[in-house]
N, C-alpha and C positions, 0 to 999 in steps of 0.2 A: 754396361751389359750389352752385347752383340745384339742383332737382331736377323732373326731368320725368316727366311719369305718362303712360305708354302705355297706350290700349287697344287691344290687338288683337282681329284678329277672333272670336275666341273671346271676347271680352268681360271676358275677365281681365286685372287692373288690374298692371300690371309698375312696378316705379321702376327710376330710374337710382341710382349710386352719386353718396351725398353727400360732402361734406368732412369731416362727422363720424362717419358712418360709417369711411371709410377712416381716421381720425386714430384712431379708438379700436381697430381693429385691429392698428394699425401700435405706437400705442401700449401694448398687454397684451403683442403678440406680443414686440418688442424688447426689455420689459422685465420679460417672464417667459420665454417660450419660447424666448427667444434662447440665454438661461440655461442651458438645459437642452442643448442641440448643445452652446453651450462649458464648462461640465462634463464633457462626456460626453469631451471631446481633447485641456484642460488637462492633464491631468495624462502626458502621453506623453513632452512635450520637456521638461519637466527631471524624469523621474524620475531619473535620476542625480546629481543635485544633492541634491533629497528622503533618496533611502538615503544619499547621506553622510553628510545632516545628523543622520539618524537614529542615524547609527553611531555620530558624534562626540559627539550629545547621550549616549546610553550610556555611551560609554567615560569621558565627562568627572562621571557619576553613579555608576557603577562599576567605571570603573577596567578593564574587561573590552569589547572589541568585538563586533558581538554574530556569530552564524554565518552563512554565506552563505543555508542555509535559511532559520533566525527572521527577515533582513533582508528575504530576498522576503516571506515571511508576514508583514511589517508593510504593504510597500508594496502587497501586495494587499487589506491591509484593506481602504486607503486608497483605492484602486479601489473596491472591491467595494461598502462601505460606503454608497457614494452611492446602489445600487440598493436597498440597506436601508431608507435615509430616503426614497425615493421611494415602495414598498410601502407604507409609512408616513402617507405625505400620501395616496396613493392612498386607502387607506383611511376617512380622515377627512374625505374634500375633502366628503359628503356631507352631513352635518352643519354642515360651514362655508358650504356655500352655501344650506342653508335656513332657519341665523340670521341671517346677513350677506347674504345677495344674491351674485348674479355678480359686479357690481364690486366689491362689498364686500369680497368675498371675497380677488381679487386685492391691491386696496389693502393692508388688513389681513395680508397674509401677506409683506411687502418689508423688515417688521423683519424675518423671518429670513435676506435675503438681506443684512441690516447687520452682523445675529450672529452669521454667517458668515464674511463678510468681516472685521471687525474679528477674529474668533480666526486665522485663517490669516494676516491679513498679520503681526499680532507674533507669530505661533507659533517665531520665528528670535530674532526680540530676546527670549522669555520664555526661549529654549529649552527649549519643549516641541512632540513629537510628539505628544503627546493631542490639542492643540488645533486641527492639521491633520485628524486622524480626526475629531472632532468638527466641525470644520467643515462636513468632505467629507457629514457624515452628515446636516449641518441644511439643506444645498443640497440635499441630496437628498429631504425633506421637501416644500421649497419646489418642485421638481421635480415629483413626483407629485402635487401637489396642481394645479400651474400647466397639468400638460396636459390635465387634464379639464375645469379651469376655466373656462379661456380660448378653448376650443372652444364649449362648453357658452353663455357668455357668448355669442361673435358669432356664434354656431346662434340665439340669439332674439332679439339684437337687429337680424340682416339681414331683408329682405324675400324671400320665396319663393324669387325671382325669380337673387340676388345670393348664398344660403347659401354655396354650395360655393365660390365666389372668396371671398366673406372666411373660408371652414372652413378652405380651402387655405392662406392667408397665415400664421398659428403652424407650417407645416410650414416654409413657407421660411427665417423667420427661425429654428430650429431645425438646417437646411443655412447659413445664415449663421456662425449661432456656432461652429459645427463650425471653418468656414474662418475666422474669424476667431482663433479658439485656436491653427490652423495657423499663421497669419502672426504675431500676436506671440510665436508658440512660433517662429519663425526667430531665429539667431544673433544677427542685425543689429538685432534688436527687446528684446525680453521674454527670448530666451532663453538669458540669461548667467547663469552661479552668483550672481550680486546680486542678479538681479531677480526671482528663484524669488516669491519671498511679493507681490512684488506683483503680479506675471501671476496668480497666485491668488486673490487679492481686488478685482481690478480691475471684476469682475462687478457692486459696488457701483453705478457709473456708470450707468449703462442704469438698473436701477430706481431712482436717486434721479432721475431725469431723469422716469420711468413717473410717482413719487410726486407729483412737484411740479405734473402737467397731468393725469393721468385722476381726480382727485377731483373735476373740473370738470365731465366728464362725466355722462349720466343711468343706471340702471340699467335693468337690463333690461328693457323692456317687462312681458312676459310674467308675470317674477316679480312684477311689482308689481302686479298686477291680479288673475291667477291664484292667486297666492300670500297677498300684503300685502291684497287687493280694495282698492287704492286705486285709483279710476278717474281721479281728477284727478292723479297724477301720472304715471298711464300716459298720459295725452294729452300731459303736457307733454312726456313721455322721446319719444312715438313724434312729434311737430311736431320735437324736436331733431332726431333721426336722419331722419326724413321730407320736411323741411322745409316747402312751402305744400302739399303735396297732399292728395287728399281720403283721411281716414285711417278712413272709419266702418267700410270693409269691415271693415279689420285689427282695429279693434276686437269687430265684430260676430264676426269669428273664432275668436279668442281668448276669448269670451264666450259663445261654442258648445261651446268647449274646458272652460271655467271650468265651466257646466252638467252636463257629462259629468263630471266629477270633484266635484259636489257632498255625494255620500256616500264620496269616496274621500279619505283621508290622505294624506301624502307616503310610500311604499312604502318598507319595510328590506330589506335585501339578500333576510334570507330568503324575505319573504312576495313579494319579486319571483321567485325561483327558483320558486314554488310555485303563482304564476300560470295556470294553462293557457292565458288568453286570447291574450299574451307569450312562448308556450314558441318559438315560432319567431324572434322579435327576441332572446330572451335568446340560444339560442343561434347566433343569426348573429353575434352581440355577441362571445361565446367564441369563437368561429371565428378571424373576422377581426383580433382582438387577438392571438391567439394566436399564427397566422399571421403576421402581420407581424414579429414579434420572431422565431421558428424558422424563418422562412427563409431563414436564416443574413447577414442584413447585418451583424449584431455582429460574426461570426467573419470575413466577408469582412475589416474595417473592421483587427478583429486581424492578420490575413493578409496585408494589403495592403502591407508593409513590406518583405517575406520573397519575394513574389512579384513586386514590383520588382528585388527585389537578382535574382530567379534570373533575371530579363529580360537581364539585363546593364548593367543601369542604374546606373553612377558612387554611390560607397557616400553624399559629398557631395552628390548631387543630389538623391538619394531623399526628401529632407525638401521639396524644392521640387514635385517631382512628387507626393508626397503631397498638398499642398496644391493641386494644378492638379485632383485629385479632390473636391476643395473647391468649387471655380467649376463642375465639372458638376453637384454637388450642388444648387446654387444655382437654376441655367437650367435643369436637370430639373423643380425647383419651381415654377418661373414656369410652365415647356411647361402642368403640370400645373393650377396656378392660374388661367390665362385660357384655357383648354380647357374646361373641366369641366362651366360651365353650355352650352359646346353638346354634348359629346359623353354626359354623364353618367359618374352616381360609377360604376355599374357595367364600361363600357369602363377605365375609368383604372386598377382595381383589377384585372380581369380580365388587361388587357394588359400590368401592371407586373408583378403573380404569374408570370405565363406566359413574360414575357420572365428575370426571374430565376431561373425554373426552368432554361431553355432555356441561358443563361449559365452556371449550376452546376454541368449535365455537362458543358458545354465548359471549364470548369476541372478538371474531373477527367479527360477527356479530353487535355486539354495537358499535367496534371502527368505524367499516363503516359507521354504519345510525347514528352515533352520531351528525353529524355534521347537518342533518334534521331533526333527532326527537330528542329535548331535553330529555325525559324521556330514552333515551339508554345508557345515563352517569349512571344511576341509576341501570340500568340494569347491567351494566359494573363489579359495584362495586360488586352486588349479586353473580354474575359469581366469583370475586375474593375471595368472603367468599366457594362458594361453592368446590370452585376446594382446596383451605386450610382444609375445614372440607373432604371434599372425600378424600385428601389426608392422614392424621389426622386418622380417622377409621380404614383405613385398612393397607393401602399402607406406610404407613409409617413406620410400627412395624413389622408385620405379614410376610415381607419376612426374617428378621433375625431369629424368633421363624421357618420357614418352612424350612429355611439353616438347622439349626439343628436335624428338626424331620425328614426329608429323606434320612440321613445319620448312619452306623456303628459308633461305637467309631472311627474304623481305619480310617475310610475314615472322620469323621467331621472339624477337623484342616485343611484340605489342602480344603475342600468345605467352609470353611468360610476365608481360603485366596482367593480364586479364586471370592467369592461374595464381598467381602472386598474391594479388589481392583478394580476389574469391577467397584463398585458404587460408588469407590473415582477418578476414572478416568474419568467417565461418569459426575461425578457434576464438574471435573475441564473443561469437552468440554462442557458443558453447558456456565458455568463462560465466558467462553472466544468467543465461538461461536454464543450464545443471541446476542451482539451486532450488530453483521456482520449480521444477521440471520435476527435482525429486519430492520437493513434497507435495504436488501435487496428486503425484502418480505412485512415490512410491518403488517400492521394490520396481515397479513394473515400467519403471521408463529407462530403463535397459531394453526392453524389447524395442523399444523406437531406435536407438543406437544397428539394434540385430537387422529391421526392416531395412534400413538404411543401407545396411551392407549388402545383405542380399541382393536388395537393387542394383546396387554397383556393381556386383561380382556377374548379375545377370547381363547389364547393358555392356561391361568389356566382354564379355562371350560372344555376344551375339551381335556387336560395333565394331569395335579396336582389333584391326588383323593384325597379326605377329608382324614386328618390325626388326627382329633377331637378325642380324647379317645381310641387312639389309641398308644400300646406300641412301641417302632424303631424296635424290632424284627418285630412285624406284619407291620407295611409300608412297610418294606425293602420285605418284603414277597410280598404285593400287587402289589410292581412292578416289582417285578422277574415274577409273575404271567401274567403281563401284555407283559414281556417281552417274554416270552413265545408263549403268543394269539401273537401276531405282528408276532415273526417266523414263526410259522404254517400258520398264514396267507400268507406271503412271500413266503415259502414251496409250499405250495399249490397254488400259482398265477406261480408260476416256472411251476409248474407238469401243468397247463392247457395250458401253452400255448406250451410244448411241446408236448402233447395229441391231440393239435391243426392241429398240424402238420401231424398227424398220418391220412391223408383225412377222415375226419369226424368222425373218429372212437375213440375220444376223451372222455370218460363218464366220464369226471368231468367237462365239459365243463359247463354245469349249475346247477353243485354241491354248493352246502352253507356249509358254516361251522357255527355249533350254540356252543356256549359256554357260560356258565354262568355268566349272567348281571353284576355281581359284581363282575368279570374279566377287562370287556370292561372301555373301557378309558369315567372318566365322562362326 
């Protein structure tokens, strides 16, 4: 596919989407991110298969079955476990992508998703349950490592212009996998007591498919010039992804960027916490990961089985209509992926928070009057599609693409371990917290979920400036700008109230400070 270079009146140089750009998208996303939605829903339609196997393998080792509690507390490992190995890869992905590169990175990490596979699917012919735990734990590795990555990756391999449509594309195929674990988890598919082990290792597919075409592809721009200072092979990466167009600006950008970091190292977590230049990207960073995991999509996704049946919803159906939560997921992604470069990351975030907020009491609201007004079962269910699609738009994608656009080269690896991990920590106290949480509260711990969002939807309003068509030198610029206005401001509240003091003779006491609009925090 050609590529066309606009100038608009503004005199900045826009591309169209190429063939290789979208192929390398398409290809990291499906064959990592994909990964991670179906991880996250394998494991629901044959847990019953699973704890048999479990109990059988026991009794046939000692002779003893094991108790209704120790069987839950295995299959929960098994759940749980996969959020383990994600922390995990979270943790490390910083280091893998400033030895290996972004693609490198990816490439190099799909034997785990081998040695994985290969343990889960004979985990029945060895019989052993280790090798399922085990398994569950090295995908989850390959998980946490993949969502930073592969953002991280098509954050510098797009053009300005194009970031947020391909930031968005690992969300969708993320709502893919989800819906696709739902359908070969149907009866008629995958999900018979035979085919348990290979519904579980089927994940294989996708990245040996990923393995066999993205080593074809170039690496990142950015890293290999900013990082590598190979200039000849960032011209040849940015003519691949580029095609004939004139590329000197891009380079001259990135070589503005390369300057400004010329006494600077690649940043570790600590010395990025310790920043002050950054203290406002680090903590929008912590915000928005945080947020996105505690505002209860995990627990809705839990819920969602429980709040069909109280619909009245056929006990056999309920696995189909789960799944039809699948295909909103999907078209929620898309609304949000070909939206995003006109509306910006901040409407998608703001409106998807605001909308699952608003959806949260209306499920706490329904669970209450359900039990006097029949129609609030119905209500119930609405509230469950909408807080899936609010989530889906915005909130789901658009904090890994904003990890990346508010950060330096030096400083991006250690701001997507510090998001990484927050939001594989955050979904394992969700996991574990929901239960204690609901009976405590009740219908009513949905509202903490809504509180949750609100917050976030308020601090990106009134923190996180639109970063829409915009290059990381000029972000990085907006909040050094911003950071500035908040000293003088500080400065200035210092000097009045010692002016104060001076009995009445203070003249700045109702002085204002005016500074350009498009300083001020939006």
């Amino acid at each position: 596919m050609a590529e066309e270079v606009l100038i608009p009146p503004s005199g900045k140089i826009t591309s169209h989407l190429t063939a290789s750009l979208l192929a390398v998208a398409f290809l990291t996303s499906f064959g990592s991110s994909m990964l991670y939605g179906y991880n996250l829903a394998v494991v629901n339609s044959p847990a019953v298969y699973i704890k048999d196997f479990y109990n059988k393998t026991v009794v046939g080792r000692n002779g003893t079955g094991l108790s209704e509690e120790t069987l839950t507390l295995m299959y929960s490992l098994t759940v749980s476990v996969f959020a383990v190995g994600g922390l995990l890869g979270s943790l490390i992905v910083g280091m893998l992508v400033t030895r290996y590169g972004r693609k490198g990175t990816v490439v190099n990490t799909t034997v785990l998703v081998f040695i994985a596979g290969l343990l889960m699917g004979f985990s029945r012919i060895c019989g052993s349950p280790e090798m399922i735990i085990i398994g569950r734990f090295i995908t989850g590795i390959h998980s946490g490592i993949s969502l930073s990555v592969v953002p991280m990756y098509l954050g510098e391999i797009a053009p300005k212009n194009l970031r947020g449509f391909l930031g968005l594309v690992p969300s969708i195929f993320i709502g893919t996998g989800v819906f696709v674990a739902q359908i070969l988890g149907l009866h008629e598919l995958l999900g018979k007591e035979e085919h348990w082990p290979l519904f579980l290792s089927v994940i294989a597919v996708p990245t040996f498919i990923q393995l066999m075409l993205l080593p074809w592809f170039p690496e990142s721009p950015r890293y290999l010039l900013i990082e590598k200072h190979n200039i000849h092979a960032t011209i040849r990466a940015l003519k691949w992804y580029r095609a004939k167009c004139n590329i000197q600006a891009e380079i001259e950008e990135m070589q503005e960027e390369q300057r400004s970091l010329l006494s600077v190292e690649t940043l570790s977590v600590w010395k990025l916490m310790l920043d002050d230049t950054v203290r406002w990207q680090v903590l929008s960073v912590v915000v928005i990961n945080i947020g996105m995991q505690l505002s209860g999509i995990d627990a809705i996704w839990f819920y969602t089985n429980s709040i069909f049946e109280n619909a009245g919803i056929p006990a056999p159906e309920i696995q189909y209509t789960t799944a039809g939560t699948g295909i909103i997921e999907i078209i929620a992604g898309l609304i949000g992926c070909f939206t995003i470069e006109k509306l910006g990351r901040r409407p998608l975030m703001i409106g998807g928070f605001t909308v699952m907020g608003i959806c949260s009491t209306g499920i706490t609201l329904a669970l209450i009057l359900q039990a006097h007004l029949s129609f609030m079962r119905y209500v119930s269910v609405c509230c469950v599609v909408g807080i899936i699609a609010g989530f889906c738009i915005g909130p789901a994608g658009v904090p890994f693409l904003v990890t990346a656009e508010l950060f330096k080269q030096s400083h991006r690896p250690a701001a997507y371990i510090i998001g990484g991990s927050l939001n594989w920590l955050s979904n394992f106290t969700v996991g574990f917290v929901f239960p204690f949480l609901q009976m405590s509260a009740g219908a009513y711990c949905y509202l903490v979920f809504a509180t949750i969002c609100a917050s976030v939807a308020v601090y990106v309003y009134i923190v996180i400036p639109e970063t829409k068509n915009k290059t990381f030198m000029e972000i990085s610029q907006m909040f050094s700008k911003k950071e500035a206005v908040l000293e003088t401001q500080s400065l200035i509240h210092v000097d009045q109230l010692k002016l104060r003091k001076l009995n009445g003779y203070g003249g700045l006491e109702h002085a204002s400070v005016e500074f350009d609009s498009s300083l001020s925090v939006p």
